[in-house]
C-alpha positions in Angstrom: -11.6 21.7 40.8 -8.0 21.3 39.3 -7.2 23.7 36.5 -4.2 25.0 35.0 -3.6 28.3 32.7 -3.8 28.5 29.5 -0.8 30.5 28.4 -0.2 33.0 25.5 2.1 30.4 23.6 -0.2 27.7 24.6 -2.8 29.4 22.5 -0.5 30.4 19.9 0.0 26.4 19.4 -3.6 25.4 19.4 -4.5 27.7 16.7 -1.6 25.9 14.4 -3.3 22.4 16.2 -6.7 23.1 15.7 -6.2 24.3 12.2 -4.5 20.8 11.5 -7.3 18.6 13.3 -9.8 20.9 11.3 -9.2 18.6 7.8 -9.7 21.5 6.0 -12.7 22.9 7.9 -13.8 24.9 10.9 -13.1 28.2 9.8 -9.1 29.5 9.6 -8.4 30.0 13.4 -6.0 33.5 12.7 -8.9 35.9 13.2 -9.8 33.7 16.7 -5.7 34.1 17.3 -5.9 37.8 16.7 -9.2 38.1 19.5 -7.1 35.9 21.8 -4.2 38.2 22.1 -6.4 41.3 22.6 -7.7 39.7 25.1 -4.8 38.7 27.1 -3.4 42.0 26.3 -6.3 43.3 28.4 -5.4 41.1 31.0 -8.0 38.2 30.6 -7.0 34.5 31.1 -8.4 31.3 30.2 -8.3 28.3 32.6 -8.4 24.8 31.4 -10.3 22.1 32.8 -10.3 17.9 32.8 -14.1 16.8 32.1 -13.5 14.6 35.1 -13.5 17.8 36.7 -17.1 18.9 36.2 -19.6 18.3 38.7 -22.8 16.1 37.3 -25.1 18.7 37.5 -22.9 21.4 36.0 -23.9 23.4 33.3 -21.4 24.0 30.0 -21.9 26.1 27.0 -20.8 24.6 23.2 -20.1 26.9 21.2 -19.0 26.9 17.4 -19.0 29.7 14.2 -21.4 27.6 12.0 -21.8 27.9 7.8 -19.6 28.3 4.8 -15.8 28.8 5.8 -15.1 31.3 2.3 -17.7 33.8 3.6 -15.7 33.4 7.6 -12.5 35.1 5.8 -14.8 37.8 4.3 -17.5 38.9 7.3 -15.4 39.1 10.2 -16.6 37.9 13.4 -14.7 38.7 17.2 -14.8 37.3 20.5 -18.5 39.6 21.7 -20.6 38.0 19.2 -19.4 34.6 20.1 -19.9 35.7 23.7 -23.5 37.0 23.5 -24.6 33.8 21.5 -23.5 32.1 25.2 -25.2 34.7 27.3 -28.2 34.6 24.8 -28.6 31.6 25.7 -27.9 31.9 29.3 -30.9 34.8 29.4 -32.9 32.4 27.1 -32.7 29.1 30.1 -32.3 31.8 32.9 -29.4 29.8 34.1 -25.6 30.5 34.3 -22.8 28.4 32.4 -20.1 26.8 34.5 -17.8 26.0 32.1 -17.5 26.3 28.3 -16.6 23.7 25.5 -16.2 23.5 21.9 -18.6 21.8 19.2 -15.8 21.0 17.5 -11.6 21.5 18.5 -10.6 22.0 14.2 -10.1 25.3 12.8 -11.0 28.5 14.6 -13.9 26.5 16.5 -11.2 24.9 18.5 -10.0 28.2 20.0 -13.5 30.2 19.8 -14.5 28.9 23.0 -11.3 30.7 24.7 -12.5 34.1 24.2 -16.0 33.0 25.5 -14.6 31.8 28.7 -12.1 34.6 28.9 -14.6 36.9 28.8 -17.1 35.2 31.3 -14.7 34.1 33.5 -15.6 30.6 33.7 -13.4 28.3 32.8 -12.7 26.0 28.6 -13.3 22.1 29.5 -10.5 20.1 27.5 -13.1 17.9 25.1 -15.5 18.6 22.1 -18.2 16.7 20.7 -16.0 15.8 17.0 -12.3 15.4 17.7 -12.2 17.2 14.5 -14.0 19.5 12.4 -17.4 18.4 10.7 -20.0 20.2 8.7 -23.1 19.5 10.3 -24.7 19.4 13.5 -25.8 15.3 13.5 -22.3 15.0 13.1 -21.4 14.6 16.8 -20.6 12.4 19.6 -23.9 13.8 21.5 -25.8 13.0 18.6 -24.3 9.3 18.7 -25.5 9.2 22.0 -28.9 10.4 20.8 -28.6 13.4 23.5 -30.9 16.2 23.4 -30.7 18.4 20.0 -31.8 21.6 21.0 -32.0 24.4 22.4 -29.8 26.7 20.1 -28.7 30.3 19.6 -27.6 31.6 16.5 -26.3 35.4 16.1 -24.7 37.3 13.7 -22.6 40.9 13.5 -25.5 42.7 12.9 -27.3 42.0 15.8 -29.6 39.2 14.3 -30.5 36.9 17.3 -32.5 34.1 17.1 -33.2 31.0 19.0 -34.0 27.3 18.0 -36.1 26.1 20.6 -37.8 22.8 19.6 -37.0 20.1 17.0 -37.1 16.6 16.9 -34.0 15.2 15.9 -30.3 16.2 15.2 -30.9 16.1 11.6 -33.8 18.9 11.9 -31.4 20.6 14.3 -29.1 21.0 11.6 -32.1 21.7 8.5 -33.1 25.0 11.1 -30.1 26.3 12.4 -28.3 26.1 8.6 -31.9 27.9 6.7 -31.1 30.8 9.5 -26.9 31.2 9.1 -27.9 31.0 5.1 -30.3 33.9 5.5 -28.0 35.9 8.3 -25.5 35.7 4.9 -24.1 31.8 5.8 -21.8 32.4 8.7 -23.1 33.2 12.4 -21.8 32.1 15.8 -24.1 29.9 17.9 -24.3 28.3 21.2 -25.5 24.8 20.3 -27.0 22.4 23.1 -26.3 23.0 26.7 -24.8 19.9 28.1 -24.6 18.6 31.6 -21.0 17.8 33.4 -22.6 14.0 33.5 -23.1 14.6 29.6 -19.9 16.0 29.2 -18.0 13.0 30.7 -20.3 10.3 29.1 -20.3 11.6 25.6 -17.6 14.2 25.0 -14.2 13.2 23.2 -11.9 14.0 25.9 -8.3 16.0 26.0 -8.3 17.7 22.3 -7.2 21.0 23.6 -4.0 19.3 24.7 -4.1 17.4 22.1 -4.3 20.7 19.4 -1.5 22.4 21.6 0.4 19.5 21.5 0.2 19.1 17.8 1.1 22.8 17.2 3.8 23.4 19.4 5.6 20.1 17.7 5.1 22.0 14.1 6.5 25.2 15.4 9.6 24.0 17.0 10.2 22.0 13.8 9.9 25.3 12.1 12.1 26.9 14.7 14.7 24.4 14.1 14.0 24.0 11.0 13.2 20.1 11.0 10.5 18.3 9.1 7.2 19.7 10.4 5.1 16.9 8.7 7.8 14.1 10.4 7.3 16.3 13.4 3.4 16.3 13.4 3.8 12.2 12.8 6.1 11.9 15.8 3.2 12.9 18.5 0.3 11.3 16.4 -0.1 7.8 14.9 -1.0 9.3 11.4 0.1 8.0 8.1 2.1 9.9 5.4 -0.9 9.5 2.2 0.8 11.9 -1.0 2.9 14.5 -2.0 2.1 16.6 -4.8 1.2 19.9 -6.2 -2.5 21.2 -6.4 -3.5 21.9 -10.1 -7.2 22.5 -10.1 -9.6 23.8 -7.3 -13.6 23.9 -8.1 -15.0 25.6 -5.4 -18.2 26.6 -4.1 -20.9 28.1 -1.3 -23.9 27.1 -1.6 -26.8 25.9 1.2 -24.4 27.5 4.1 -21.7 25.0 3.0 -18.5 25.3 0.8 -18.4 22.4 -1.0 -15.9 21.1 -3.8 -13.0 19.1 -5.6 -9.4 19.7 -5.1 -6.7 17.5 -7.6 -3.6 16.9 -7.1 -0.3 15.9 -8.9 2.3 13.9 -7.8 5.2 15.2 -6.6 8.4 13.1 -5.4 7.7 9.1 -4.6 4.4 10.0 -5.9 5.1 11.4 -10.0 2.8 9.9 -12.1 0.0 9.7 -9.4 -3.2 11.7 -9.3 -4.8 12.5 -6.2 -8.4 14.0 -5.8 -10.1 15.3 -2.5 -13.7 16.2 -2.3 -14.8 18.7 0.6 -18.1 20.0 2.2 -16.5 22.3 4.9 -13.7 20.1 5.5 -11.9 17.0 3.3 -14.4 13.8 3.0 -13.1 11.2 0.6 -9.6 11.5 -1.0 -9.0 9.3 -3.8 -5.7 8.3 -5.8 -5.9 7.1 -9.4 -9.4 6.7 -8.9 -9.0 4.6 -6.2 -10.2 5.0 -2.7 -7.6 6.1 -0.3 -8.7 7.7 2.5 -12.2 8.9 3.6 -13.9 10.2 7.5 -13.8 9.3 9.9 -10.3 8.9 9.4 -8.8 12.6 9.3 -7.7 13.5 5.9 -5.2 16.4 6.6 -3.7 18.8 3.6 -0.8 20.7 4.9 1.6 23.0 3.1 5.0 20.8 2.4 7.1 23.7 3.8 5.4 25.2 7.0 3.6 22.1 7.8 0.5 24.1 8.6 -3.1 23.3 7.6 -4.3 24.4 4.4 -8.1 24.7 4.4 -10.9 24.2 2.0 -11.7 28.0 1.8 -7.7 29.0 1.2 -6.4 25.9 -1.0 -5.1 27.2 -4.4 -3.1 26.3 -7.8 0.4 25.5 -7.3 0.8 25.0 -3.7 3.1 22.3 -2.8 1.5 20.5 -0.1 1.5 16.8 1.8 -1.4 14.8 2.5 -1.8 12.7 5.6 -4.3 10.8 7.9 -4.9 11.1 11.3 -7.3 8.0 13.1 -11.1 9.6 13.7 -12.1 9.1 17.6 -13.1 5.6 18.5 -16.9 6.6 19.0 -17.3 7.5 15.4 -16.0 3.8 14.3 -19.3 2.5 15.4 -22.0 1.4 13.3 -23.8 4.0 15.0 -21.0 6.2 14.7 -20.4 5.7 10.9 -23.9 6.2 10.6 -23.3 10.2 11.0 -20.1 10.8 10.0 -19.3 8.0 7.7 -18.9 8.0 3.8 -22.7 7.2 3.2 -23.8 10.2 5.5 -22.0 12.8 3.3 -24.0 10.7 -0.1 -20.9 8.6 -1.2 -21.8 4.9 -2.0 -18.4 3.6 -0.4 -18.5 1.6 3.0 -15.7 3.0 5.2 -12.0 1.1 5.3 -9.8 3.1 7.7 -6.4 3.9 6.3 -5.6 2.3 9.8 -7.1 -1.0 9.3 -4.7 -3.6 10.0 
């Protein structure tokens, strides 16, 4: 099996990355940054693996912080409780991970599965089941691929453990395992769905670590430099420049285990005059200018602070930041009628029929 290391300024890039691939969701990765150095202060390393990699039969943990990003910032969660809701599960199936994977590379769910394989020794396979951040469980490649939606551990700070053993479909998967985070206090950390190496390489979305590290090391050496950071971000990903503008109105919200809300903009620069409005559930969902459709998942709608470059999130957005909205293309498995069908505009309740900002 060929693996490389993970280094310390690898993993300070994919938190800036994953943060950006987040679209406003998947919980701020700087508390998952903080864990990470303790770790490697200790002496613990992470290893990174190709899904090509895996052997068929192999057995790989997904892990992810599920419920409402605002509460993340406020009950702090480190690196054991993500690491017991793995070896919950390991004690639960009496079988041993081989490897470990994300749900989902945006936000701090990109880098969470780092301090579970740093602290199990086994090591983070280079895919995820999104490509991105989403809100809910359905809303996966594995899902697409109708694979099998339980079992699931979800654990909390406290010591609340509880496991998901048997439900029929993704959709209950997510009804069950979002009732428990909303009565643990809407944030927990979970293992979701063991998957098989054979899975893994059927039906994950391959190479979004490197893509995340890739990502953030371009932003910081434009801040280093002090270059563009958005024209850098653009340079290494075929994303479109949407609006720039100032924020002027938040309405936020957690309710059901999800934070969920409105965000308007004002124009700033080629875009004075123009209005710009981004709904969210976790992370942005439809983005619309003077009324108008203009951007909407699975297409990645990213907000990033005009200055730094860096992801603003859902939970942290406020009145008069200056930020720069672009899209990034959503992974080809979710452009599928199929595909749409979980994570398209009509999944989240919107009465639009998807149109890429990509579409030629």
């Amino acid at each position: 099996m060929s693996s490389r290391e993970i280094t310390e300024d690898d993993i300070e890039s994919l938190a800036v990355g994953a943060w950006i691939l987040g679209t406003g969701g998947g919980g701020n990765p700087y508390l998952s940054l903080l864990n990470m150095r303790v770790l490697y202060r200790e002496g613990k390393r992470v290893q990174l693996i190709d899904a090509e990699d895996l052997g068929d039969d192999a057995y790989v943990a997904v892990i992810a912080g599920m419920g409402a990003p605002l509460v993340g910032i406020e009950r702090l969660t480190d690196h054991r409780v993500f690491t017991r809701a793995a070896v919950f599960m390991e004690e639960h199936t009496r079988r041993r991970f081989d490897a470990v994977m994300g749900m989902e590379i945006g936000g701090g769910n990109g880098v969470r599965p780092l301090m579970v394989a740093a602290n199990l020794g086994i090591p983070v396979v280079d895919s995820d089941t999104m490509g991105r951040a989403y809100p809910e469980a359905q809303m996966t490649s594995v899902a697409v691929g109708k694979l099998k939606p339980c079992p699931m551990t979800v654990v909390d700070v406290r010591g609340l453990e509880a496991v998901v053993e048997t439900v029929p479909t993704w959709k209950w998967a997510e009804r069950v395992g979002r009732k428990i985070v909303v009565e643990y206090g809407s944030t927990a950390s979970t293992c979701q769905p063991p998957r098989t190496g054979a899975e893994v390489k059927k039906w994950g979305i391959h190479g979004t670590t490197t893509k995340a590290i890739a990502i953030g090391r371009a932003v910081r050496e434009a801040q280093r430099t002090h270059d563009d950071p958005v024209a850098a971000i653009l340079a290494v990903e075929p994303g479109k420049l949407l609006y720039r503008g100032k924020v002027v109105d938040v309405e936020r919200r957690a309710t059901e285990g999800f934070l969920r809300g409105v965000v308007r903009l004002e124009g700033m620069d080629d875009w004075r005059g123009s209005a710009m409005q981004i709904d969210f559930q976790n992370e942005w969902i439809v983005a619309r200018r003077d009324g108008e459709p203009a951007a909407m998942s699975p297409d990645l709608i990213c907000v990033l602070d005009s200055v730094s470059g860096e992801a603003v999130g859902t939970e942290t957005i406020r009145y008069g930041q200056r930020v720069t909205v672009i899209a990034l293309p959503g992974p080809d498995i979710f452009l599928t009628p199929e595909g749409l069908a979980h994570v398209g505009p009509r999944a989240f309740g919107y009465d639009l029929d998807f149109r890429s900002v990509f579409a030629s």
